[in-house]
PDB file of N, CA, C, O and CB in Angstrom:
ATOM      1  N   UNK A   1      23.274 167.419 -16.938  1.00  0.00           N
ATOM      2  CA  UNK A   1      24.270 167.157 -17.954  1.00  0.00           C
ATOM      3  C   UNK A   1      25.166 166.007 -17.496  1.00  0.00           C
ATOM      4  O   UNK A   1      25.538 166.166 -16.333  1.00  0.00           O
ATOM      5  CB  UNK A   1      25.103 168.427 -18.249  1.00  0.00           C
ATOM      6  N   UNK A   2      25.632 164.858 -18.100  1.00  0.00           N
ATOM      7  CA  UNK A   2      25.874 163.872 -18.100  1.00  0.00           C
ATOM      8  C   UNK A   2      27.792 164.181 -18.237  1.00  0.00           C
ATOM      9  O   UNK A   2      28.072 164.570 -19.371  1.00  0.00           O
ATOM     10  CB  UNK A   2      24.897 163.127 -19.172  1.00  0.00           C
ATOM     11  N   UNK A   3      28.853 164.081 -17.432  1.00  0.00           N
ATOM     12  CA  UNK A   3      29.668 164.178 -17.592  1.00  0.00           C
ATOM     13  C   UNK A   3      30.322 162.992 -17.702  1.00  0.00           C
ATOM     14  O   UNK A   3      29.831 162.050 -17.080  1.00  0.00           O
ATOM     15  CB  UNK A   3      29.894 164.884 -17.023  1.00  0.00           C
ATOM     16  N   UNK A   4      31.403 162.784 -18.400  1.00  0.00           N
ATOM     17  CA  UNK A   4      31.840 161.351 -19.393  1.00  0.00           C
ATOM     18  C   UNK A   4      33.176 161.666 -19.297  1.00  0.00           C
ATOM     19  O   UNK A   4      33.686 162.696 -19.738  1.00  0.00           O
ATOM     20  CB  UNK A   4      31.264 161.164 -21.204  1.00  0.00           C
ATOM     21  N   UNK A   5      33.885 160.548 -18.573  1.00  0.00           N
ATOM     22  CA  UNK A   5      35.762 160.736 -18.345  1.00  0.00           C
ATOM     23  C   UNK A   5      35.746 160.304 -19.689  1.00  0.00           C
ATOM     24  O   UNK A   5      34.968 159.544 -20.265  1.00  0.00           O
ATOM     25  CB  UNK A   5      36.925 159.608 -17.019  1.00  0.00           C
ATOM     26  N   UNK A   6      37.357 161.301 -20.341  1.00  0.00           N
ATOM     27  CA  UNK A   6      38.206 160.801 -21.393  1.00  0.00           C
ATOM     28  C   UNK A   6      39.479 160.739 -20.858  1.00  0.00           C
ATOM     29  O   UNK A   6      39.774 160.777 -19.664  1.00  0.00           O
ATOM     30  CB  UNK A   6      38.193 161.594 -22.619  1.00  0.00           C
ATOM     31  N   UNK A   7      40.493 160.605 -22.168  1.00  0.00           N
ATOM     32  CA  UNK A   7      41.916 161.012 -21.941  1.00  0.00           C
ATOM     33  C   UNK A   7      41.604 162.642 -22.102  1.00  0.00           C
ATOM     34  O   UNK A   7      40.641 163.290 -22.512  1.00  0.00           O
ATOM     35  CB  UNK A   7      43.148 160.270 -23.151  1.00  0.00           C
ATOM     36  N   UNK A   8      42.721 162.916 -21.648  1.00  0.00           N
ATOM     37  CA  UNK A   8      43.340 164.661 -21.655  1.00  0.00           C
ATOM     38  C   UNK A   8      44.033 164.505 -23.283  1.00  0.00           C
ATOM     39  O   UNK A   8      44.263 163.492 -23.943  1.00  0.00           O
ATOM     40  CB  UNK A   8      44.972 165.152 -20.019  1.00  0.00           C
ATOM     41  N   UNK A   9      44.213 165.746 -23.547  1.00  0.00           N
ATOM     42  CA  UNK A   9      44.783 166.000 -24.807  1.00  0.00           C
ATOM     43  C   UNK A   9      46.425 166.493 -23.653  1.00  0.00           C
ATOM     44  O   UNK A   9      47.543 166.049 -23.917  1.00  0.00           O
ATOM     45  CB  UNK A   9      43.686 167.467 -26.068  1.00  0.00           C
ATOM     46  N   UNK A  10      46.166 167.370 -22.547  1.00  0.00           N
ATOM     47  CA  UNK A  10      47.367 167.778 -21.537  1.00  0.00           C
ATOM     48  C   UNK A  10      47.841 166.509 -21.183  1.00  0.00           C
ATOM     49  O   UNK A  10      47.476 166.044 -20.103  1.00  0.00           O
ATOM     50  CB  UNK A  10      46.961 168.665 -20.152  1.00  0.00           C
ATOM     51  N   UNK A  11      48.865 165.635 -22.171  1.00  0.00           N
ATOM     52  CA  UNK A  11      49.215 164.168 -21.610  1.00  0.00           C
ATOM     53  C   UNK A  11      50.541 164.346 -21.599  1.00  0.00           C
ATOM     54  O   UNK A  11      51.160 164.848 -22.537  1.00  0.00           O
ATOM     55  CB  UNK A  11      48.764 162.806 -22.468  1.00  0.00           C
ATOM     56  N   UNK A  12      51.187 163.835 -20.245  1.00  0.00           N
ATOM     57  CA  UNK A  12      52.400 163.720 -20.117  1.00  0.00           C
ATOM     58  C   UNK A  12      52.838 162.084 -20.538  1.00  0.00           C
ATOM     59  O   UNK A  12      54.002 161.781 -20.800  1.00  0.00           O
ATOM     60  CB  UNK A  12      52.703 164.210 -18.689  1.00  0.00           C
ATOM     61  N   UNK A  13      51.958 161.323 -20.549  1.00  0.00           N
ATOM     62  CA  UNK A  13      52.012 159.332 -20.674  1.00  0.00           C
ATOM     63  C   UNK A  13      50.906 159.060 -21.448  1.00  0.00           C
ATOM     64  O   UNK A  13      51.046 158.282 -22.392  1.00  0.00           O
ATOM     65  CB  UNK A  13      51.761 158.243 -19.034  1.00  0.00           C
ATOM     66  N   UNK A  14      49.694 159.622 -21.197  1.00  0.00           N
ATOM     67  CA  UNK A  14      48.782 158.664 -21.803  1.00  0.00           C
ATOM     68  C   UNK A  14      47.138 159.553 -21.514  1.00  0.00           C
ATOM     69  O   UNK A  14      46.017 159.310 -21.962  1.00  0.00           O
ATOM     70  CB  UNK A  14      49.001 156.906 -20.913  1.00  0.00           C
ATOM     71  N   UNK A  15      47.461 160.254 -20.905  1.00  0.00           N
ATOM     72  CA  UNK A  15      46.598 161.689 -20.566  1.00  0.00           C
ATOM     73  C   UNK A  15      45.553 161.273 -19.630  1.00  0.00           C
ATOM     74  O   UNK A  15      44.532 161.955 -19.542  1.00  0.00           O
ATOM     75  CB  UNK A  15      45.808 162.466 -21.963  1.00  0.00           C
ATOM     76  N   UNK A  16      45.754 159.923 -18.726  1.00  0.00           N
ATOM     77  CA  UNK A  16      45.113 159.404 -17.571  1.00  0.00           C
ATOM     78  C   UNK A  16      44.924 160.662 -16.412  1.00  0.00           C
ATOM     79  O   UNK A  16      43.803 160.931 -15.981  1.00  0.00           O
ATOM     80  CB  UNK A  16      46.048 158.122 -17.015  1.00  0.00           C
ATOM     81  N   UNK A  17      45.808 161.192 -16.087  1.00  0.00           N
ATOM     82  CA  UNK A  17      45.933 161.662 -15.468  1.00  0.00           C
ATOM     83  C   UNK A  17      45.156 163.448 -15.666  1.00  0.00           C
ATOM     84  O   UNK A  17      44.413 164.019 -14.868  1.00  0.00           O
ATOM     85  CB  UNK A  17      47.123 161.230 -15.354  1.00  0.00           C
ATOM     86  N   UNK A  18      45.546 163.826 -16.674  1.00  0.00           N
ATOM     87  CA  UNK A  18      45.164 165.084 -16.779  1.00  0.00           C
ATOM     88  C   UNK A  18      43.519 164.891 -16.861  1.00  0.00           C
ATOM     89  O   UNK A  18      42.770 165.561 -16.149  1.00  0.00           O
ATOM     90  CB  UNK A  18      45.910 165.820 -18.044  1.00  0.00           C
ATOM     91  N   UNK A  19      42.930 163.681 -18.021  1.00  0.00           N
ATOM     92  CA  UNK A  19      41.686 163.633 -17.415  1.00  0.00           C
ATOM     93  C   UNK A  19      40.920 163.250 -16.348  1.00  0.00           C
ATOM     94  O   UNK A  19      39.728 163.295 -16.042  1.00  0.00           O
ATOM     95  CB  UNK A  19      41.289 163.309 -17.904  1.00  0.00           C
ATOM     96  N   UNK A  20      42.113 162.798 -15.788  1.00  0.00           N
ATOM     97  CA  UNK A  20      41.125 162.840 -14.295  1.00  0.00           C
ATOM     98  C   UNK A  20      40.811 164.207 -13.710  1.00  0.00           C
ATOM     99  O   UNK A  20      39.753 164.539 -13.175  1.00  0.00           O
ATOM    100  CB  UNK A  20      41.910 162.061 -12.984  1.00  0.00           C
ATOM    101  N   UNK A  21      42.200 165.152 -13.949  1.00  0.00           N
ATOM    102  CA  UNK A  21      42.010 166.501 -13.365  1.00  0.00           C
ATOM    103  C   UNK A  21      41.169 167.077 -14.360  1.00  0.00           C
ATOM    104  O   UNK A  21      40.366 167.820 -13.796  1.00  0.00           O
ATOM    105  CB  UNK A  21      43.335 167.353 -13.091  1.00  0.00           C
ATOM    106  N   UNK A  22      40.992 167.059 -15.656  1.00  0.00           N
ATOM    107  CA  UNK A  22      39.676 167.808 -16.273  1.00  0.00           C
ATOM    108  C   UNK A  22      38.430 167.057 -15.588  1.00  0.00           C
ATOM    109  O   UNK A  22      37.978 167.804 -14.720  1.00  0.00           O
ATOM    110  CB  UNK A  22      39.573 167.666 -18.114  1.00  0.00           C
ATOM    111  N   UNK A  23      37.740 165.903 -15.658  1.00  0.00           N
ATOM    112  CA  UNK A  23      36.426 165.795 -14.877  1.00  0.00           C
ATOM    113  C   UNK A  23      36.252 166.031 -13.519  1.00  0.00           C
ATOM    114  O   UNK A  23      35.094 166.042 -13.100  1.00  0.00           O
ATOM    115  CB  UNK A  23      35.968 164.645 -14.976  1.00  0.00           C
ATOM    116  N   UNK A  24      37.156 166.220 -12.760  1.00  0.00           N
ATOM    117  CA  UNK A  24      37.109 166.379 -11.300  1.00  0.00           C
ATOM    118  C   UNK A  24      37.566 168.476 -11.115  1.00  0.00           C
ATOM    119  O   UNK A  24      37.771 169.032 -10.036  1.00  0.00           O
ATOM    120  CB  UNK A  24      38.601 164.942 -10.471  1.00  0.00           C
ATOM    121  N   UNK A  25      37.597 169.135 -12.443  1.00  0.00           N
ATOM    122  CA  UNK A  25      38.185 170.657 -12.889  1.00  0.00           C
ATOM    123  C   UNK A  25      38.979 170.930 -11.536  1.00  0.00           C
ATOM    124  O   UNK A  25      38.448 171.623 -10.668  1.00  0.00           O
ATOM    125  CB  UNK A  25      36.818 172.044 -13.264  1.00  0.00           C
ATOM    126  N   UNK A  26      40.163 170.426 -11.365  1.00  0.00           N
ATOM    127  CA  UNK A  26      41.174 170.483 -10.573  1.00  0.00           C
ATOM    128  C   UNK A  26      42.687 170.425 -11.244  1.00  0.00           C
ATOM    129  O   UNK A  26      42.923 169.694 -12.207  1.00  0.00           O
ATOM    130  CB  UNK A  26      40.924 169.454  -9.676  1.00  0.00           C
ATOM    131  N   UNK A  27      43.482 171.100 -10.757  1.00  0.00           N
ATOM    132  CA  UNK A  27      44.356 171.308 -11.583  1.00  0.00           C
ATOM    133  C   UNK A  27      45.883 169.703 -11.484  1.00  0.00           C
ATOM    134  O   UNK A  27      46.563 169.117 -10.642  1.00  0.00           O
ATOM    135  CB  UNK A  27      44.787 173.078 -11.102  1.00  0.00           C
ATOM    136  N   UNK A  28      45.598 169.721 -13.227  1.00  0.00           N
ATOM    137  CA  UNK A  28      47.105 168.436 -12.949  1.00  0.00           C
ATOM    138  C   UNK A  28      47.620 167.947 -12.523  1.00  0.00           C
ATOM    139  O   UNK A  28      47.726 166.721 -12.519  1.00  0.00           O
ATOM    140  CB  UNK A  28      47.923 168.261 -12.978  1.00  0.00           C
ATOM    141  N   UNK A  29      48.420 169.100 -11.721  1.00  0.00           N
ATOM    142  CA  UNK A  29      49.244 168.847 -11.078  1.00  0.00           C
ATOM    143  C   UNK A  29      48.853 168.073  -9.598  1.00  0.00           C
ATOM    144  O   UNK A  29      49.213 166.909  -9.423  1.00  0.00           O
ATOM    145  CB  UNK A  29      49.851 169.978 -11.085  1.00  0.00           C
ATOM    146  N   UNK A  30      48.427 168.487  -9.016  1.00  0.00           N
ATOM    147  CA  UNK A  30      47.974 167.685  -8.135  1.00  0.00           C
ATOM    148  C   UNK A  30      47.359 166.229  -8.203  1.00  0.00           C
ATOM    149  O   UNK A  30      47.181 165.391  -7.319  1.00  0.00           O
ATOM    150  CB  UNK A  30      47.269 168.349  -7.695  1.00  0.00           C
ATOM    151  N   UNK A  31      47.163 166.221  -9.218  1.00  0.00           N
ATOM    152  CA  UNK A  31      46.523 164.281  -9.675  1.00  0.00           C
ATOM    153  C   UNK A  31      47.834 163.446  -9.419  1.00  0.00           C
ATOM    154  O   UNK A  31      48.164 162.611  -8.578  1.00  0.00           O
ATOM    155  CB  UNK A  31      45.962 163.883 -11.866  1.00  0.00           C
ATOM    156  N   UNK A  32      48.438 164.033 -10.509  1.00  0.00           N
ATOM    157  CA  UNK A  32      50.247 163.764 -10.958  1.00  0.00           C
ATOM    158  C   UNK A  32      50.743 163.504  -9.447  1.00  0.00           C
ATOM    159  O   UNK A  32      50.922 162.377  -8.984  1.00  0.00           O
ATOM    160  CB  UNK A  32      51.311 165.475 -11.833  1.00  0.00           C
ATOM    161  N   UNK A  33      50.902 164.487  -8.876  1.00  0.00           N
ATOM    162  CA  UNK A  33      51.150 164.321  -7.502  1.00  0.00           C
ATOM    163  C   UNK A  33      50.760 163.066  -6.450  1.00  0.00           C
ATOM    164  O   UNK A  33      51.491 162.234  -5.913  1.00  0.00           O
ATOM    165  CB  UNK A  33      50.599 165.370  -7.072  1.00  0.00           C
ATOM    166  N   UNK A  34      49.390 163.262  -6.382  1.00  0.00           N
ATOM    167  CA  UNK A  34      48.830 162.077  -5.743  1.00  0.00           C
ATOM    168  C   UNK A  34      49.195 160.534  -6.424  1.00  0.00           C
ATOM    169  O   UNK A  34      49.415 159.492  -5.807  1.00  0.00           O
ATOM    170  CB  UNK A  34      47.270 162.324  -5.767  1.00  0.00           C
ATOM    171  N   UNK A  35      49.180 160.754  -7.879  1.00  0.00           N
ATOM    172  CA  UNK A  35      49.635 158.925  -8.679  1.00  0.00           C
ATOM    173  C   UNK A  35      51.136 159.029  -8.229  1.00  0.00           C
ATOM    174  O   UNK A  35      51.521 157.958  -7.759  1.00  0.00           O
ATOM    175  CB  UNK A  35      49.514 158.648 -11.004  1.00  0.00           C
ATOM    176  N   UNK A  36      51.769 159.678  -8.235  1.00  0.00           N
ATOM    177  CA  UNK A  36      53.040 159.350  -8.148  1.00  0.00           C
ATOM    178  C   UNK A  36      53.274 159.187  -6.369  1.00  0.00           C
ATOM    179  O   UNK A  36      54.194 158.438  -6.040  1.00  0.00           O
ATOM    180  CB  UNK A  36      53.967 160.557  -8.985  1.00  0.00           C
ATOM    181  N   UNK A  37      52.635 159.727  -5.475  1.00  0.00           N
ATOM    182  CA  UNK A  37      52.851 158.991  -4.080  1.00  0.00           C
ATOM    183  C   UNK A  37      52.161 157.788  -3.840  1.00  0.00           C
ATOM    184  O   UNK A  37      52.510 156.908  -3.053  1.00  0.00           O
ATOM    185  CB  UNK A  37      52.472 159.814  -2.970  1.00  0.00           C
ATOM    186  N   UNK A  38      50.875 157.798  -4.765  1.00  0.00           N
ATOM    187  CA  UNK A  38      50.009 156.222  -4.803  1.00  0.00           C
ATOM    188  C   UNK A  38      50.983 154.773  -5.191  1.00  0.00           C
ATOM    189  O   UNK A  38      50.960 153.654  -4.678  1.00  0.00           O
ATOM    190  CB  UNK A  38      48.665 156.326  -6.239  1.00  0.00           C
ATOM    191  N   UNK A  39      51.963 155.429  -6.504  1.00  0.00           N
ATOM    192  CA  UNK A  39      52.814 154.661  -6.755  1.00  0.00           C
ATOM    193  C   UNK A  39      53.859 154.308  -6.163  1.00  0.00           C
ATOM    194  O   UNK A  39      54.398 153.244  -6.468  1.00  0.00           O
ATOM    195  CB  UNK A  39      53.048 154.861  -7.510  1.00  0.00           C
ATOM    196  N   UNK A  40      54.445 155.248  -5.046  1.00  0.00           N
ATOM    197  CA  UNK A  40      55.637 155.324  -4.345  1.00  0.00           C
ATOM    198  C   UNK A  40      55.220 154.180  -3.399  1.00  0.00           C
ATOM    199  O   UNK A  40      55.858 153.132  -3.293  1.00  0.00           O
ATOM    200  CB  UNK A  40      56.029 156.815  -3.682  1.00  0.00           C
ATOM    201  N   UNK A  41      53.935 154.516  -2.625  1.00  0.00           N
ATOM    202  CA  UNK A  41      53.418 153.799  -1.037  1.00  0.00           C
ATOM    203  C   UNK A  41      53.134 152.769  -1.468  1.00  0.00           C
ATOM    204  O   UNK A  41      53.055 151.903  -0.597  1.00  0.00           O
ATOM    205  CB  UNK A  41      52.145 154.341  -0.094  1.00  0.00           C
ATOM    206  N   UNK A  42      52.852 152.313  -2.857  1.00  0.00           N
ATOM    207  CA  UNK A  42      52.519 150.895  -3.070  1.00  0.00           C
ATOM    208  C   UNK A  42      53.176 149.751  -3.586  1.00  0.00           C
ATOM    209  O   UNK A  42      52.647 148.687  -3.906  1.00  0.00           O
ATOM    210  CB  UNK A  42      51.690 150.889  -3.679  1.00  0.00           C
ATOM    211  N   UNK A  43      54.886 150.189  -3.663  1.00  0.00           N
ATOM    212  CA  UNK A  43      55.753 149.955  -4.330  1.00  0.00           C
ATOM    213  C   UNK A  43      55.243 149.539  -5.786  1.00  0.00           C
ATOM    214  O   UNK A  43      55.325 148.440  -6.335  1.00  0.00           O
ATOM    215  CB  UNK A  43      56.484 149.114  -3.641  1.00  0.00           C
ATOM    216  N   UNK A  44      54.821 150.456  -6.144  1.00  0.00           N
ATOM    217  CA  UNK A  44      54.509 150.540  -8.021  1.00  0.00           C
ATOM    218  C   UNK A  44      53.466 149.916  -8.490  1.00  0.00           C
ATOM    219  O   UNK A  44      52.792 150.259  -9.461  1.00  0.00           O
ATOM    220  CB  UNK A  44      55.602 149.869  -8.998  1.00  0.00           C
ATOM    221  N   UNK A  45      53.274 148.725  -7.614  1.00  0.00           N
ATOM    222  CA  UNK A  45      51.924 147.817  -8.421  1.00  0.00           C
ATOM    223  C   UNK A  45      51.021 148.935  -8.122  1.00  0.00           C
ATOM    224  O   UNK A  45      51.154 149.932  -8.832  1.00  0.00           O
ATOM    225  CB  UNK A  45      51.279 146.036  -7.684  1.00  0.00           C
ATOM    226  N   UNK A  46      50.109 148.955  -7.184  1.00  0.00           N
ATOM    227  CA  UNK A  46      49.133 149.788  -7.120  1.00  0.00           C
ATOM    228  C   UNK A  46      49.147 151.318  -7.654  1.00  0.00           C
ATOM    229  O   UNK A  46      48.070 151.832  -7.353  1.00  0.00           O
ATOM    230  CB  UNK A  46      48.886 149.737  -5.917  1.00  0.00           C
ATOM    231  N   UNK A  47      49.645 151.853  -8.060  1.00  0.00           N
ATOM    232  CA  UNK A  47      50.107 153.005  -8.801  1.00  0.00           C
ATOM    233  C   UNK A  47      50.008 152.606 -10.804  1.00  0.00           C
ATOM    234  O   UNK A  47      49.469 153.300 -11.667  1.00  0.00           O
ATOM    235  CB  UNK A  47      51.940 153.294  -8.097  1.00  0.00           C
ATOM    236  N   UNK A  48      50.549 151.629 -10.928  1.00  0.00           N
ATOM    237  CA  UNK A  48      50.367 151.221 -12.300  1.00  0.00           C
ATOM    238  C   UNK A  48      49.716 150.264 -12.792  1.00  0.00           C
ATOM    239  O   UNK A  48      49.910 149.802 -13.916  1.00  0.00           O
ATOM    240  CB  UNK A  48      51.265 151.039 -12.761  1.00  0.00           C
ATOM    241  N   UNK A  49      48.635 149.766 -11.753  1.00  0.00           N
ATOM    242  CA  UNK A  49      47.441 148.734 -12.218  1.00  0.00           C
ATOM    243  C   UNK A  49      46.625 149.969 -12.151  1.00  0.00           C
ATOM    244  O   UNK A  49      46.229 150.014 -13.315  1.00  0.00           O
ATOM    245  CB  UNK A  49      46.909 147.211 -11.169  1.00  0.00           C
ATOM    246  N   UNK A  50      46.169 150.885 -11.627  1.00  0.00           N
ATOM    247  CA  UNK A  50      45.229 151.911 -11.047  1.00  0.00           C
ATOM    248  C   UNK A  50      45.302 152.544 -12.479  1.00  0.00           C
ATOM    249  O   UNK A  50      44.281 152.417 -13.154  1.00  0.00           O
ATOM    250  CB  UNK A  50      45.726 152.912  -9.553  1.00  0.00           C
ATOM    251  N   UNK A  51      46.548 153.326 -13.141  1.00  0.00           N
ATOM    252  CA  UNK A  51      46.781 153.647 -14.062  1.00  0.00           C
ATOM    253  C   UNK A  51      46.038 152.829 -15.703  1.00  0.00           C
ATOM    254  O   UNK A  51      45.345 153.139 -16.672  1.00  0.00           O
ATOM    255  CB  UNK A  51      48.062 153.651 -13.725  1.00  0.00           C
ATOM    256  N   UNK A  52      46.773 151.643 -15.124  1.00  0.00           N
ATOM    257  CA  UNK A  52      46.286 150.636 -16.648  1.00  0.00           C
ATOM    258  C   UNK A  52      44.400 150.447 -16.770  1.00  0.00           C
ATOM    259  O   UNK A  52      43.596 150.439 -17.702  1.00  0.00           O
ATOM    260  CB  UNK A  52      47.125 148.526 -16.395  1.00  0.00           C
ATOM    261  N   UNK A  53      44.327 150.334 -15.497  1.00  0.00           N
ATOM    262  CA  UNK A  53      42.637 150.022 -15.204  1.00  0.00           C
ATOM    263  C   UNK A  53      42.021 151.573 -15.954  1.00  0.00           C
ATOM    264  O   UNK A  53      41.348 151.818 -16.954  1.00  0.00           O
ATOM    265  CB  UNK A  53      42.138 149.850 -12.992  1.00  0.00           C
ATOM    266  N   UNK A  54      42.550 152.262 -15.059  1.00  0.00           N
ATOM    267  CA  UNK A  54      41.445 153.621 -15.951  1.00  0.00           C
ATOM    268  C   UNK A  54      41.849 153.950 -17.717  1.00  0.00           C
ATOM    269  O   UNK A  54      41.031 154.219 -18.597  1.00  0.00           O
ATOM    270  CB  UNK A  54      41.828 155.562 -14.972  1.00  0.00           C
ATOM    271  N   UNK A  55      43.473 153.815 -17.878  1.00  0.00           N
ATOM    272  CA  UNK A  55      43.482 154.254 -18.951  1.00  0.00           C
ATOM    273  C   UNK A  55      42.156 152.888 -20.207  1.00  0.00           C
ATOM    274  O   UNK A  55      41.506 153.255 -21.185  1.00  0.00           O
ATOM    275  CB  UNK A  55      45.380 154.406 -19.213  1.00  0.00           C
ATOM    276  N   UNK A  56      42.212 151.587 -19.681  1.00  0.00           N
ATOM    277  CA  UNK A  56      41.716 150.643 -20.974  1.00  0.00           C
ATOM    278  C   UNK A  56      39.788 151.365 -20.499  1.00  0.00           C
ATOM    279  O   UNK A  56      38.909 151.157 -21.336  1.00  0.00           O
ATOM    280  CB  UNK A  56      42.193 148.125 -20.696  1.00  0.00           C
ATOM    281  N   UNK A  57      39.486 151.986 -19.428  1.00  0.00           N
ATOM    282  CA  UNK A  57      38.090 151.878 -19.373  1.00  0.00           C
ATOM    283  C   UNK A  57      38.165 153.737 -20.246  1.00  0.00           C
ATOM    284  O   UNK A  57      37.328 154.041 -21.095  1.00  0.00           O
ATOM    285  CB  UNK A  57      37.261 151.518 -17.362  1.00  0.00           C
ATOM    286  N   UNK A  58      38.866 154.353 -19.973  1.00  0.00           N
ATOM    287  CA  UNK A  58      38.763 155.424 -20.741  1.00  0.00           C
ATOM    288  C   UNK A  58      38.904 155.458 -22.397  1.00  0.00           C
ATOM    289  O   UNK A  58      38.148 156.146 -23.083  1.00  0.00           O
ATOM    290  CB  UNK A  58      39.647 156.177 -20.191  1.00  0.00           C
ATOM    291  N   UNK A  59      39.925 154.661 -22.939  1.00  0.00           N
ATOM    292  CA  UNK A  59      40.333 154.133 -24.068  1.00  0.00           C
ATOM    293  C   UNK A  59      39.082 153.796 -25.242  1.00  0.00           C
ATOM    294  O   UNK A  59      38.868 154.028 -26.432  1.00  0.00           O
ATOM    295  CB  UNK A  59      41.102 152.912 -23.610  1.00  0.00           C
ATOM    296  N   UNK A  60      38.215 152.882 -23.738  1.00  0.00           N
ATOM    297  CA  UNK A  60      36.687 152.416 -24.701  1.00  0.00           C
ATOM    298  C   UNK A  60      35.861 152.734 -24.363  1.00  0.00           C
ATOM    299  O   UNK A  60      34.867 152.016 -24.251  1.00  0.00           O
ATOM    300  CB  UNK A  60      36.179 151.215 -24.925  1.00  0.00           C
ATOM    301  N   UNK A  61      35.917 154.158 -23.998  1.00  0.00           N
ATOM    302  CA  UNK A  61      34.433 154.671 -23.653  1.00  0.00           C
ATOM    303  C   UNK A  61      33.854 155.556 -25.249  1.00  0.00           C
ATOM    304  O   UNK A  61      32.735 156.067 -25.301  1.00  0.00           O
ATOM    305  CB  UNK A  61      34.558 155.980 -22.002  1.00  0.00           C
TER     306      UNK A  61
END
């Protein structure tokens, strides 16, 4: 069976995040967690290009 990232309908921004935790069936919170220290350690760029990159490839899938 062929599993296919979307957005989450569980969206706090843009539901990047929650679908990452639905295809990887791990819970939210912990994604959330990890983007937001990805974003902290990278002073923001890398945290919100990472973000923009998955949300436009999820957007047009």
């Amino acid at each position: 069976m062929e599993r296919k990232f979307k957005l989450s309908k569980d969206a706090k921004l843009a539901g990047v995040c929650g679908g990452i935790a639905e295809y990887f069936n791990i819970d939210p919170t912990i994604v959330r967690i990890a983007y937001a220290l990805l974003t902290f350690f990278t002073a923001g760029l890398g945290g919100v290009l990472a973000y923009l990159i998955i949300y436009l490839i999820a957007k047009n899938n």
